[in-house]
TIRO-2110 file (N, C-alpha, C; in Angstrom, 1 decimal):
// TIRO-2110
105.4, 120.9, 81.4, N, 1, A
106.3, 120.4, 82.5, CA, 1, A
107.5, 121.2, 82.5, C, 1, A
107.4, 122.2, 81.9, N, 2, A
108.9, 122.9, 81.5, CA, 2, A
109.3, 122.7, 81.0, C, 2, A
111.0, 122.9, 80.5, N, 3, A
111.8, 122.4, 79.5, CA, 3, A
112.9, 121.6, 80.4, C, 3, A
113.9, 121.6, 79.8, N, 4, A
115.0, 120.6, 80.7, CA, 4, A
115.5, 121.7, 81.7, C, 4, A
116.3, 120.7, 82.5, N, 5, A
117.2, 121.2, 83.2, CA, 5, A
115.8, 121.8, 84.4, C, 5, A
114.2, 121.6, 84.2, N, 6, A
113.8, 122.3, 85.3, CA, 6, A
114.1, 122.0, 86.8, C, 6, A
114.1, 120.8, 86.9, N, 7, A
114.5, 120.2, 88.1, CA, 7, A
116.2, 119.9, 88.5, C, 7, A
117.0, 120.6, 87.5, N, 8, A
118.4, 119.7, 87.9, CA, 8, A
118.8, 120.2, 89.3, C, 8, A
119.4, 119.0, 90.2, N, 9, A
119.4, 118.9, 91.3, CA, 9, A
118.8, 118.2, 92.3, C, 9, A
117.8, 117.6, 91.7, N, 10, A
116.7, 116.8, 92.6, CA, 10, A
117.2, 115.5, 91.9, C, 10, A
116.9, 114.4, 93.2, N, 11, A
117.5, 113.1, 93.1, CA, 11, A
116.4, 112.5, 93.4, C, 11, A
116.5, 110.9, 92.7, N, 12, A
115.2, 110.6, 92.7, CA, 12, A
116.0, 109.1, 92.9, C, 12, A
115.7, 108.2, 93.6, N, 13, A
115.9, 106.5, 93.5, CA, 13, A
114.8, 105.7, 92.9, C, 13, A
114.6, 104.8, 92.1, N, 14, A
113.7, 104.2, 91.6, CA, 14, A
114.2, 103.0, 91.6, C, 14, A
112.7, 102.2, 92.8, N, 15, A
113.3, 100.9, 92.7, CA, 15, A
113.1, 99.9, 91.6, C, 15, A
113.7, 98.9, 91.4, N, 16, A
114.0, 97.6, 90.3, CA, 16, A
114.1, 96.7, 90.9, C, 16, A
113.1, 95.5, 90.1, N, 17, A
113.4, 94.1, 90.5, CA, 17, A
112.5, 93.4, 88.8, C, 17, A
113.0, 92.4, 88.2, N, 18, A
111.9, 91.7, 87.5, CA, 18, A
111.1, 91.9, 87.5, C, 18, A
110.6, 92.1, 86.6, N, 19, A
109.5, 91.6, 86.1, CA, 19, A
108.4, 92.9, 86.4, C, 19, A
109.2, 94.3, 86.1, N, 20, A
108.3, 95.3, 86.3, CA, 20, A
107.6, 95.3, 85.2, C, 20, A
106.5, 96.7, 85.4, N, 21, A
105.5, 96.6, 84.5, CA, 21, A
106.4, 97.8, 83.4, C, 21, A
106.6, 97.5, 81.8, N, 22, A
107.7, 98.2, 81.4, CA, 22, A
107.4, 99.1, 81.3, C, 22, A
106.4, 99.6, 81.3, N, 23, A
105.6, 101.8, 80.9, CA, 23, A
105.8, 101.9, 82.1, C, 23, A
105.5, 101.3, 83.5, N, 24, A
105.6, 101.8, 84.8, CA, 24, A
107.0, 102.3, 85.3, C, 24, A
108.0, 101.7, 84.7, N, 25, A
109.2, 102.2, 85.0, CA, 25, A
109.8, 103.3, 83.9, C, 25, A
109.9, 102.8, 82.5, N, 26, A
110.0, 104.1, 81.6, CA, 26, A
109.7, 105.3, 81.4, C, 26, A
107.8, 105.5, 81.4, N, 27, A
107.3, 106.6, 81.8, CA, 27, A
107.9, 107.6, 82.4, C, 27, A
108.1, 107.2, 83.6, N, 28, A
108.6, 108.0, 84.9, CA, 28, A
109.8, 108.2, 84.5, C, 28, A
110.7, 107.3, 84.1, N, 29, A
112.3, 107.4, 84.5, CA, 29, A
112.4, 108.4, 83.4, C, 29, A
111.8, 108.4, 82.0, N, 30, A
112.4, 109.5, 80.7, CA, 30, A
111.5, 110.9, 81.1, C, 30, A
110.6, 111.2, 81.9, N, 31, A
109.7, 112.4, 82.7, CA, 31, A
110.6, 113.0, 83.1, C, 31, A
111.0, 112.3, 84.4, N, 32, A
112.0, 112.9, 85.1, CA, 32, A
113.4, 113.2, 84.4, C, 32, A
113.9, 112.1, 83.9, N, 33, A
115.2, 112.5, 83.2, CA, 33, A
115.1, 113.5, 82.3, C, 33, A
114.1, 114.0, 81.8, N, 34, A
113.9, 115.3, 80.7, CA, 34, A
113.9, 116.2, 81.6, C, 34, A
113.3, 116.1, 82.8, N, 35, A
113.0, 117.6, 83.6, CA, 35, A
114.1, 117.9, 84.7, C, 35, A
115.1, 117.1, 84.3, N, 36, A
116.4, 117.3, 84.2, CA, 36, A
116.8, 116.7, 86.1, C, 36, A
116.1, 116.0, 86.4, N, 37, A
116.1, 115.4, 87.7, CA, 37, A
117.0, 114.0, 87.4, C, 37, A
118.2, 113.8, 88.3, N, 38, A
119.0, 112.9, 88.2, CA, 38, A
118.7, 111.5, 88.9, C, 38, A
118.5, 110.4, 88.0, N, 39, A
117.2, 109.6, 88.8, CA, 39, A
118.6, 108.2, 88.5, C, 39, A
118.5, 107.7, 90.0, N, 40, A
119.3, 106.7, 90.6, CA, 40, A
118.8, 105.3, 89.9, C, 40, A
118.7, 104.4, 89.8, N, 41, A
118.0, 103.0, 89.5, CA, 41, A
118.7, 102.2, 90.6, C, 41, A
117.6, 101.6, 91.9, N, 42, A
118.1, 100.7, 93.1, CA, 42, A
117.6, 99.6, 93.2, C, 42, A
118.3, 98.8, 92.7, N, 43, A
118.0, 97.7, 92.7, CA, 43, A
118.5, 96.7, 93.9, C, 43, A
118.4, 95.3, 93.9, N, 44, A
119.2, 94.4, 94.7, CA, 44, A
120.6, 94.5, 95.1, C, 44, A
121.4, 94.5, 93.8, N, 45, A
122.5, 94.4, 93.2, CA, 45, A
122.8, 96.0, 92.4, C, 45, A
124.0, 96.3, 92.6, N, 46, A
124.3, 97.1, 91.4, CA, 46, A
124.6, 96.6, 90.4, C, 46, A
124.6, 97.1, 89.1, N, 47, A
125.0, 96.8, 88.1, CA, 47, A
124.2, 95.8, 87.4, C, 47, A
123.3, 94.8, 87.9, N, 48, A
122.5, 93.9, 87.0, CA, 48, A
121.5, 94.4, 86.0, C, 48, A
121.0, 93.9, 85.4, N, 49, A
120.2, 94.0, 84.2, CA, 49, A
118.9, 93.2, 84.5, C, 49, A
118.0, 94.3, 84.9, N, 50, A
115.9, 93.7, 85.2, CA, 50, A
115.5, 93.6, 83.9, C, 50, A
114.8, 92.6, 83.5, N, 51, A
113.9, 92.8, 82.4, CA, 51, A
112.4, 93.4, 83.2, C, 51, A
111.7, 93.9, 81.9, N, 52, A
110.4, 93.9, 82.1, CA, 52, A
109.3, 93.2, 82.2, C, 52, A
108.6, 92.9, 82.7, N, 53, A
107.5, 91.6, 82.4, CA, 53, A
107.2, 91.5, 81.1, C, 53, A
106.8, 92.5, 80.2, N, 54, A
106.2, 92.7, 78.3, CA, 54, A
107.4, 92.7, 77.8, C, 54, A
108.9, 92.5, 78.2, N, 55, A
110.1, 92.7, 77.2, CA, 55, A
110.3, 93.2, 76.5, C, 55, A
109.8, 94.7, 76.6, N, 56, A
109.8, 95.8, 76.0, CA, 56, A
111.2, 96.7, 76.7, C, 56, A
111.1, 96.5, 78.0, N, 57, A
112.6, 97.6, 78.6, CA, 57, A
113.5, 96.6, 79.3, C, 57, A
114.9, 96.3, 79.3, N, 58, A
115.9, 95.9, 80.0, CA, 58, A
116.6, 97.2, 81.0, C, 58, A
116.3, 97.4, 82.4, N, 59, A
117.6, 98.2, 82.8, CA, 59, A
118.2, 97.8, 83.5, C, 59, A
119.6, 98.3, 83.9, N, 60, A
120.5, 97.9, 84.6, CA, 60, A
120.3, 99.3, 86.2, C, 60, A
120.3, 98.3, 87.1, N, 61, A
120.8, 99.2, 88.4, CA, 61, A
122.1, 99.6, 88.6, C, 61, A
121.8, 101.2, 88.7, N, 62, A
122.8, 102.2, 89.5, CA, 62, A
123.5, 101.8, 90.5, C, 62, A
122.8, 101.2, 91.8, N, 63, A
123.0, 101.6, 92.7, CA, 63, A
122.4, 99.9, 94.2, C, 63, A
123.1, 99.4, 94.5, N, 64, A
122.1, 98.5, 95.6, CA, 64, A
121.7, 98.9, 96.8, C, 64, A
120.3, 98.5, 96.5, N, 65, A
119.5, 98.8, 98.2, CA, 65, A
120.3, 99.2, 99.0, C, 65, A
121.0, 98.1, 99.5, N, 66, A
121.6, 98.0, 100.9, CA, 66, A
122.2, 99.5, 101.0, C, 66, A
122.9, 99.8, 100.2, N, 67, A
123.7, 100.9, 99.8, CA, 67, A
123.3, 102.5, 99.9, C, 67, A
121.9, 102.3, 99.2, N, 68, A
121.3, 103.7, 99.2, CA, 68, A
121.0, 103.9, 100.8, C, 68, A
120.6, 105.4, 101.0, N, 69, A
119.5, 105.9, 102.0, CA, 69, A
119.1, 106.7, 101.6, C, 69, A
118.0, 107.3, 102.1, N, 70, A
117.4, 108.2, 101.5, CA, 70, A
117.5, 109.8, 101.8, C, 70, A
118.5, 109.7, 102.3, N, 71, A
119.1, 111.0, 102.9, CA, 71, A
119.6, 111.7, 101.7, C, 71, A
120.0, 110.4, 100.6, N, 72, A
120.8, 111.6, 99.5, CA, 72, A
120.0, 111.4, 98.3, C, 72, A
118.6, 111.4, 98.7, N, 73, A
117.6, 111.7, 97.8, CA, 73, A
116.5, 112.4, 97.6, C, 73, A
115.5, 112.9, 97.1, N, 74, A
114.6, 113.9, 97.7, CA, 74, A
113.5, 113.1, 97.3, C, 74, A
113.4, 111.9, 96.3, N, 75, A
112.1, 111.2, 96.3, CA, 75, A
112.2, 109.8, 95.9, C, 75, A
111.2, 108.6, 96.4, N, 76, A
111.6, 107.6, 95.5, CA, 76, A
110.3, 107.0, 95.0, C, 76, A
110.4, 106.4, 93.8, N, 77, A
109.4, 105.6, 92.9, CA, 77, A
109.5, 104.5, 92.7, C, 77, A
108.5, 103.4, 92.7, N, 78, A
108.5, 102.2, 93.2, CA, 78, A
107.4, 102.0, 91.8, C, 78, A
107.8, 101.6, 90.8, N, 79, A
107.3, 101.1, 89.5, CA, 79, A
106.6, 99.8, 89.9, C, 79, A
105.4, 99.3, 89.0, N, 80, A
104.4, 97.7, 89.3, CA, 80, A
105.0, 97.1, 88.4, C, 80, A
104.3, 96.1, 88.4, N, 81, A
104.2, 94.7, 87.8, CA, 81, A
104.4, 93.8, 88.4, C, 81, A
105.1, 92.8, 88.7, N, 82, A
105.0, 91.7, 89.5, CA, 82, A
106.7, 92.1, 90.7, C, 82, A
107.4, 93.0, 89.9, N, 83, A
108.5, 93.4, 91.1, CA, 83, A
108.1, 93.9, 92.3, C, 83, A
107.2, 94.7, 92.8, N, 84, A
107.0, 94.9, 94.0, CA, 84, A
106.9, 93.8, 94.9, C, 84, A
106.3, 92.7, 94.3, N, 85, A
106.2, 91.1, 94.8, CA, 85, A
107.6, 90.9, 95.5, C, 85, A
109.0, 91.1, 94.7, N, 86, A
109.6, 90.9, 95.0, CA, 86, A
110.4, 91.7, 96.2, C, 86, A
110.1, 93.1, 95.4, N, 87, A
110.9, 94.2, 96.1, CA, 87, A
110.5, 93.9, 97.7, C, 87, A
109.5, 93.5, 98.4, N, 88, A
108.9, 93.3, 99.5, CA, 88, A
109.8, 92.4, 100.4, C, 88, A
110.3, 91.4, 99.3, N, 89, A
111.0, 90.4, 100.2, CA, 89, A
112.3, 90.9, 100.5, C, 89, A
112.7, 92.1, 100.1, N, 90, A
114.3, 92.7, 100.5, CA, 90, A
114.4, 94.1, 101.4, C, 90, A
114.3, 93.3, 102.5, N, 91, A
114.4, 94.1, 103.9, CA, 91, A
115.2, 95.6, 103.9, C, 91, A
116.4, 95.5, 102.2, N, 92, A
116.4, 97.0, 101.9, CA, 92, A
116.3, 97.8, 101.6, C, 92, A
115.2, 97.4, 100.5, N, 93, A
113.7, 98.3, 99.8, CA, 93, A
112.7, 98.5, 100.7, C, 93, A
112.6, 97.8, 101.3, N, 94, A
111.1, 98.2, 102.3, CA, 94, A
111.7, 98.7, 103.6, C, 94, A
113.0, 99.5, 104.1, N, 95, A
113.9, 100.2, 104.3, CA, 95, A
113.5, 101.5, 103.8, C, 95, A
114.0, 101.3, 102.7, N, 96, A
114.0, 103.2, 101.9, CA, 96, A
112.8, 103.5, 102.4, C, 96, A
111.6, 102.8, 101.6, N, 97, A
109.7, 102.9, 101.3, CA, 97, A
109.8, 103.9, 102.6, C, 97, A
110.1, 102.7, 104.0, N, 98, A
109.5, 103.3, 104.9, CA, 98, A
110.6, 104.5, 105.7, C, 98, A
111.5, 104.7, 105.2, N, 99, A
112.6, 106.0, 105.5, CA, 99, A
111.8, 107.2, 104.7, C, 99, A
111.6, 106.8, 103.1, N, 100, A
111.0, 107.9, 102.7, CA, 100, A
109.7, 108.8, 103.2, C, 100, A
109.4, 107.4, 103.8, N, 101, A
107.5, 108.0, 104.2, CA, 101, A
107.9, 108.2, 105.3, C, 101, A
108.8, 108.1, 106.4, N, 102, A
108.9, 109.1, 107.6, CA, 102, A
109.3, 110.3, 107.4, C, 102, A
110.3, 110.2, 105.9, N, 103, A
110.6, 111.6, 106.1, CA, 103, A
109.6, 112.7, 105.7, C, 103, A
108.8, 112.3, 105.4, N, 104, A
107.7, 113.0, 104.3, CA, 104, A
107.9, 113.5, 102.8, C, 104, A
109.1, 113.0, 102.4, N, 105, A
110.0, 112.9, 101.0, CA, 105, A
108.2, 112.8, 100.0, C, 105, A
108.2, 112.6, 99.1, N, 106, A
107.3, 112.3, 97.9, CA, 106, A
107.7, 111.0, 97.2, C, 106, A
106.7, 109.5, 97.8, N, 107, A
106.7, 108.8, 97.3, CA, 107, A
105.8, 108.3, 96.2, C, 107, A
106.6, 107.6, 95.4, N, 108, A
105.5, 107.5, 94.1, CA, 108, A
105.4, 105.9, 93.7, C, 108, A
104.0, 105.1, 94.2, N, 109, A
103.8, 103.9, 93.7, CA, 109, A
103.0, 103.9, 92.9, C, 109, A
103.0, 102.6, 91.7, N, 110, A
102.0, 102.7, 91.0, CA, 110, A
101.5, 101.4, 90.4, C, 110, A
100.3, 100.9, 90.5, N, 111, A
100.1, 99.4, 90.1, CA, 111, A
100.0, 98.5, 91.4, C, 111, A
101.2, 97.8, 91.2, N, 112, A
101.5, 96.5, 92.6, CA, 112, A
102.3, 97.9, 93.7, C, 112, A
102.7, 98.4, 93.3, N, 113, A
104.1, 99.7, 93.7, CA, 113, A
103.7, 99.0, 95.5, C, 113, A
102.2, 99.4, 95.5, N, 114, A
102.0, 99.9, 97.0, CA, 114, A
102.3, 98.6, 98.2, C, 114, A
102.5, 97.5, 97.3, N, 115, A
102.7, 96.4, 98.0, CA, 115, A
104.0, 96.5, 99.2, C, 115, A
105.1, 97.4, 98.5, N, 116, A
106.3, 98.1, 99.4, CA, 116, A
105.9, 98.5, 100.4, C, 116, A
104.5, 99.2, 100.2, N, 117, A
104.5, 100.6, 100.8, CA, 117, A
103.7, 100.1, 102.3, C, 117, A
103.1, 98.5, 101.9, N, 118, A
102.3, 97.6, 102.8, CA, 118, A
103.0, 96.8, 103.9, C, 118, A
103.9, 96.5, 103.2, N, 119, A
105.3, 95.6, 104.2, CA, 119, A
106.1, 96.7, 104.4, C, 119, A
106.0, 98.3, 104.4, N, 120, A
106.9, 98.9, 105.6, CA, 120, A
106.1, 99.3, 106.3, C, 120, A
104.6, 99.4, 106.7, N, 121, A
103.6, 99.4, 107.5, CA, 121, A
103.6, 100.7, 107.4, C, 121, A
103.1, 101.6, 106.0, N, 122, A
103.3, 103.0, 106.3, CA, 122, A
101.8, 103.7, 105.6, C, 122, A
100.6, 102.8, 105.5, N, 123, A
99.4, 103.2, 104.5, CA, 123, A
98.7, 103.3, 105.6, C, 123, A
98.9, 103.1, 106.8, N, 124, A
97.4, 103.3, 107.7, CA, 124, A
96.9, 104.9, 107.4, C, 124, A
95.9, 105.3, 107.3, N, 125, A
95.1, 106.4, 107.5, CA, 125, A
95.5, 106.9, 106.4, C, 125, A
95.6, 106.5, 105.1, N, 126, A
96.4, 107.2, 103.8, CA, 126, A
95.4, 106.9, 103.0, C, 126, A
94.9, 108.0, 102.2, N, 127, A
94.1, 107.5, 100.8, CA, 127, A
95.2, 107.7, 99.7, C, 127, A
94.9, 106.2, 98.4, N, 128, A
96.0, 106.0, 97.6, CA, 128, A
94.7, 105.2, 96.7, C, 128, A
95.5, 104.7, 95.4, N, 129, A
95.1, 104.0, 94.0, CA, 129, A
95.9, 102.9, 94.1, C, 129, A
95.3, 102.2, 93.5, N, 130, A
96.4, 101.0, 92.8, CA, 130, A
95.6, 99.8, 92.1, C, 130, A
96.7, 99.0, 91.5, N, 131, A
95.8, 97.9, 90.7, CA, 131, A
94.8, 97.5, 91.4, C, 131, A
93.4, 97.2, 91.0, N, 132, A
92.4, 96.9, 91.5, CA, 132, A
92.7, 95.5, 92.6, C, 132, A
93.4, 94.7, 92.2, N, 133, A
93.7, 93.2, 92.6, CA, 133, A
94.6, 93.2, 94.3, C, 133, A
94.7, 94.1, 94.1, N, 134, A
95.9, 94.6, 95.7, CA, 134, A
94.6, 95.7, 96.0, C, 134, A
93.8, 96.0, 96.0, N, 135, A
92.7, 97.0, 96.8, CA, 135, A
92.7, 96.5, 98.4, C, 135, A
91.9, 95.4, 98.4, N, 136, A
91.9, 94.3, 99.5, CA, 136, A
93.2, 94.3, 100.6, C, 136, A
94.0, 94.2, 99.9, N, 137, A
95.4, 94.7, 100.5, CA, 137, A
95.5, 95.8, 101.4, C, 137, A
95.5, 96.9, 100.8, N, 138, A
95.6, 98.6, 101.0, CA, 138, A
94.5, 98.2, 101.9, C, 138, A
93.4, 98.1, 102.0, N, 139, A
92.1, 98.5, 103.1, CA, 139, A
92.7, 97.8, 104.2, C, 139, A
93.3, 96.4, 104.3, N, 140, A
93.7, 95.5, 105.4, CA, 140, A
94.9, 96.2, 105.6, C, 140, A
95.7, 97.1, 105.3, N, 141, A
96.9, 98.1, 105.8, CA, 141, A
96.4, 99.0, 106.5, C, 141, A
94.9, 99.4, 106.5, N, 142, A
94.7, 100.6, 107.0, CA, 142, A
94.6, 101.7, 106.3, C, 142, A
94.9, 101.5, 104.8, N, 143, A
94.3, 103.0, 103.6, CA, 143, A
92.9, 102.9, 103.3, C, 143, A
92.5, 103.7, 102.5, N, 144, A
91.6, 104.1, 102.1, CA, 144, A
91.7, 104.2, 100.3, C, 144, A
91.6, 103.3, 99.7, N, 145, A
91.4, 103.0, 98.4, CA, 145, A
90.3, 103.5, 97.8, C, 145, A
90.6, 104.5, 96.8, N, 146, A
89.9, 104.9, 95.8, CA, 146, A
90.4, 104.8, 94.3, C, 146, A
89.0, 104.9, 93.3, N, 147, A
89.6, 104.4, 91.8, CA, 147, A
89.9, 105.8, 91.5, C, 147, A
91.0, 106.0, 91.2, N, 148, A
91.3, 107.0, 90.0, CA, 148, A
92.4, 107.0, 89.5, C, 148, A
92.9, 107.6, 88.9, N, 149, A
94.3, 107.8, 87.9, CA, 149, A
95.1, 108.1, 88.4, C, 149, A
95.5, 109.2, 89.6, N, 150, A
95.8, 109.8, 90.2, CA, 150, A
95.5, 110.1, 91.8, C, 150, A
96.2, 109.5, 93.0, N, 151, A
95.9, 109.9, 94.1, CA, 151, A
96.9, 110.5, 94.6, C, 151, A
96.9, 111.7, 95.4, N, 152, A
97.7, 112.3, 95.7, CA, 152, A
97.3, 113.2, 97.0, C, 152, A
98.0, 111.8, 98.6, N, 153, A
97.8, 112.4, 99.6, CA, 153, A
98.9, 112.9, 100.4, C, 153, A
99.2, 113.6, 100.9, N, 154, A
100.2, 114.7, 101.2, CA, 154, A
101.3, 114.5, 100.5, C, 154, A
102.5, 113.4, 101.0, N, 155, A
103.7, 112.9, 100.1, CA, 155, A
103.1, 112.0, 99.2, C, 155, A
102.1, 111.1, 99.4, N, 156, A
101.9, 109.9, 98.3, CA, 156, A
101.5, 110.4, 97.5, C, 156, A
101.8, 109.4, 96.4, N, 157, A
101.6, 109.9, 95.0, CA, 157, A
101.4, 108.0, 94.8, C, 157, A
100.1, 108.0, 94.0, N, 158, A
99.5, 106.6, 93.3, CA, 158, A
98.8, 106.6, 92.3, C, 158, A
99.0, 105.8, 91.7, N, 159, A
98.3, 105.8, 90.0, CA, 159, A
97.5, 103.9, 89.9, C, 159, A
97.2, 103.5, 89.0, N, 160, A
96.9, 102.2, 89.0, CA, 160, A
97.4, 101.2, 88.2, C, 160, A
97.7, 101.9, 86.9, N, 161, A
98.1, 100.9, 85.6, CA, 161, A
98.9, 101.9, 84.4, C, 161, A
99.6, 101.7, 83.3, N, 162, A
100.3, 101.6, 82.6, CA, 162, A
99.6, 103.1, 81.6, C, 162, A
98.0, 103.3, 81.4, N, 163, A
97.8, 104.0, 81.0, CA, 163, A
97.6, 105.5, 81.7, C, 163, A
97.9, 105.4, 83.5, N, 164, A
97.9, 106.5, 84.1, CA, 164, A
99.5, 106.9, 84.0, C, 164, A
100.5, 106.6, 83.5, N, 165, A
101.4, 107.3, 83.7, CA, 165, A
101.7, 108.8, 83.3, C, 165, A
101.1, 108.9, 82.2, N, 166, A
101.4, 110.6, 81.7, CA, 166, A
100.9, 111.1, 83.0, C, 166, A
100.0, 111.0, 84.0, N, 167, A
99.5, 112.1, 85.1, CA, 167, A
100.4, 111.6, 86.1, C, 167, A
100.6, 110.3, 86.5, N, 168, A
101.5, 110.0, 87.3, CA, 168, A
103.1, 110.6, 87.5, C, 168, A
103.6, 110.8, 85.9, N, 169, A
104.6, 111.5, 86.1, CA, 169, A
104.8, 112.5, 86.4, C, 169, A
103.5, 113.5, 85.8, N, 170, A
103.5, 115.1, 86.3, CA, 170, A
103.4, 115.4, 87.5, C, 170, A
102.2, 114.4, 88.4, N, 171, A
102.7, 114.5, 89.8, CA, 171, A
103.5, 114.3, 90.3, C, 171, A
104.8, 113.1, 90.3, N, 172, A
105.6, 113.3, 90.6, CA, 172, A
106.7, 114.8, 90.5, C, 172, A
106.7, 115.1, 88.8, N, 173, A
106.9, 116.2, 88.8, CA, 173, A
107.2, 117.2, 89.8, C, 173, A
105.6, 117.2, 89.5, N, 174, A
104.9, 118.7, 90.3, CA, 174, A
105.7, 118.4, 92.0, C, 174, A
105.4, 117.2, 92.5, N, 175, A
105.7, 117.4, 94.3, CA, 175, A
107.4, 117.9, 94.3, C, 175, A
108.1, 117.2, 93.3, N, 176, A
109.4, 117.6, 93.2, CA, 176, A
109.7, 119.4, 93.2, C, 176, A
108.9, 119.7, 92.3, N, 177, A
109.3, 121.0, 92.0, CA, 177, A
108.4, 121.8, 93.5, C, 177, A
107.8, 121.6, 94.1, N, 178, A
107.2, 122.1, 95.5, CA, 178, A
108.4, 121.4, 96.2, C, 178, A
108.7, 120.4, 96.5, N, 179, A
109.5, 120.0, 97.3, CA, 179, A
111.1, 120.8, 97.9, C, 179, A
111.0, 121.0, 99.2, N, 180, A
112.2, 121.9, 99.6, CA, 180, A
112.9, 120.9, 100.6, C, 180, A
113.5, 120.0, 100.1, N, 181, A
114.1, 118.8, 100.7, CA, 181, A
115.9, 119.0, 100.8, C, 181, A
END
């Protein structure tokens, strides 16, 4: 993945809410922060403190929804576990989702992630991954659900569970370091 500093300059938002899945948010966030990409945490609120669903990671948000846009970012990642549930009900997450995916930025869900990506009406005609239990979901959005570790259709980026993240992250990665945003 290179050494540090390969991406410095690229901004990334990652959303937070309860009850994420704690590898789904870690994973990614210490990937990216090693490859030297300056990664936001957007939560509800600034400044509060999410636990993880397994109580393995507490973070605190950067930055509140309402607050961001995605203008002063070049990608955003939307971590599972039972927060997407939530992130869905805050009209300024499912805001960014669907700002990101107009822009054609590089979005990255993983797990529940795509449930965002369903309440900003932006999966029609998109093949993606995700926890098996939300498949049903994605097809009633208009995607095209396949099992793998990794899906990766033009900007999307999807994974399913906790043990895809080493590929998950490198894709992310990877679209960043293509990305001319």
């Amino acid at each position: 993945m290179g050494g540090p500093a390969v991406l410095s300059g690229k901004r990334v938002a990652m959303l937070i809410e309860d009850e994420f899945e704690d590898r789904e948010l870690t994973g990614p966030l210490d990937a990216l922060r090693e490859a030297g990409v300056t990664v936001t945490v957007v939560g509800p609120t600034a400044g509060a403190e999410f636990k993880g669903r397994r109580g393995q990671a507490v973070v605190t948000s950067d930055l509140a929804a309402g607050s961001a846009r995605m203008t002063d970012f070049d990608a955003l990642v939307i971590p599972g576990g039972h927060a997407p549930e939530k992130m869905r009900m805050r009209h300024a997450m499912v805001d960014l989702a669907r700002d990101a995916m107009e822009a054609g930025k590089p979005v990255a869900a993983i797990c529940h992630g795509p449930q965002l990506l369903i309440s900003a009406n932006t999966l029609r005609g998109r093949t993606l991954t995700c926890w098996p239990a939300i498949a049903i979901d994605v097809k009633n959005a208009g995607g095209l659900y396949v099992d793998k570790p990794v899906v990766e259709d033009g900007n999307l980026i999807t994974s399913r569970k906790p043990d895809d993240v080493p590929a998950f992250s490198e894709a992310i990665i990877r679209a960043l370091s293509k990305a001319h945003v």
